[in-house]
Residue, then its C-alpha position, 0 to 999 in steps of 0.5 A: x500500500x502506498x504512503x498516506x499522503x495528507x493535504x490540509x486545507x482551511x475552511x471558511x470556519x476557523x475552528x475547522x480544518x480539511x484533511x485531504x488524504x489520497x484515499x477514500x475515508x468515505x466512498x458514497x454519501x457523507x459521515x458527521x460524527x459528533x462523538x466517539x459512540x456515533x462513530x460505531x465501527x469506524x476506528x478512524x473516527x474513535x481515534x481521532x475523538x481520544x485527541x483532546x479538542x476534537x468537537x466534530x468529524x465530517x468524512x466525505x470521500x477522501x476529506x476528513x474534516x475536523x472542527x475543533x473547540x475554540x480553546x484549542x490551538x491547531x498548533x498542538x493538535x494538528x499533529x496528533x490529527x496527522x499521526x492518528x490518520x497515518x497509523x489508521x487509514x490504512x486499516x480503514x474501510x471507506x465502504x463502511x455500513x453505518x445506518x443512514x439517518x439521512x436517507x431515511x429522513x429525506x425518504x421519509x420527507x414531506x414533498x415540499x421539503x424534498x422539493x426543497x432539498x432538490x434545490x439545494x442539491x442542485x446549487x449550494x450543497x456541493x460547495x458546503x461539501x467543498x467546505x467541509x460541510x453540509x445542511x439539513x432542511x428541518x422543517x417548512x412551514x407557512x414560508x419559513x424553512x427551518x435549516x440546520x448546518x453540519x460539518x465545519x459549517x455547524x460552528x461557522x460565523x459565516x454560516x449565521x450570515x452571508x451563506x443563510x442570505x445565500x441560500x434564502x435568495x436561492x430558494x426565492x429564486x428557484x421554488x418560493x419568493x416568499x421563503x424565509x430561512x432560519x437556522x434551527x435551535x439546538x435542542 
């Protein structure tokens, strides 16, 4: 097997970072692991959890994105991140089975918010992913979409702003005039 290459790339959220490495961690769909017990089977993600700091993991094709807590420095975990990919990836499996929460939910989704997450498909979610990231549609009701941020784009200063302002004048332009988008609290 070759050697583990890894390319880090910042994102628009300062506490989260883009490991690129030149293989799959996830060959179809994505990943968000928000802590060791989510991560089942999938040793990658446990190891990476033992490193003090990590917040949350987001494995789409050959990225790992890590967001971290705000006291922490990149400067002291970076390294143990770097090692722990090293010494795991090659065991790693990128086929992984793991239940799919988010088939199920957008199968299960009524057709207005399936025609939502169509648009969304279509425009923004391939450069939330190129981010790091992702979003989750929660609710529609009476024009207002209720979202939910995943990956680097869950702690994002950016994401409360200029990117909610993005996708709200893409979804007037594309299914509604009178949609109004909000981020979902946290329950």
């Amino acid at each position: 097997m070759s050697e583990v290459t890894i390319d880090i790339q910042p994102t628009p959220n300062p506490n989260a970072l883009k490991f690129i490495l030149n293989k799959n961690v996830k060959a179809s769909g994505s990943s968000t692991f928000r802590t060791p017990m989510e991560c089942g089977e999938v040793n990658l993600g446990v190891n990476l959890f033992t490193i003090r700091g990590i917040d949350q993991l987001h494995f789409f094709e050959n990225v790992i994105t890590v967001t971290k807590f705000n006291y922490e420095d990149w400067d002291d975990i970076e390294p143990k991140i770097i090692e722990t990919i090293k010494h795991d990836l090659p065991n790693h499996n990128p086929e992984y089975e793991e239940f799919d929460p988010e088939k199920e939910r957008r199968e299960n989704l009524p057709q207005d918010l399936k025609d939502i997450e169509a648009v969304l498909d279509r425009t923004v979610r391939q450069y939330l992913q190129a981010d790091g990231g992702d979003i989750q549609t929660v609710s529609y009701e009476d024009n207002i979409l209720l979202v939910r941020y995943q990956g680097a784009c869950g702690t994002c200063p950016s994401s409360t702003t200029g990117t909610l302002e993005a996708i709200k004048s893409t979804l007037r332009a594309e299914y509604n005039p009178a949609i109004d988008v909000y981020i979902a609290p946290d329950w």
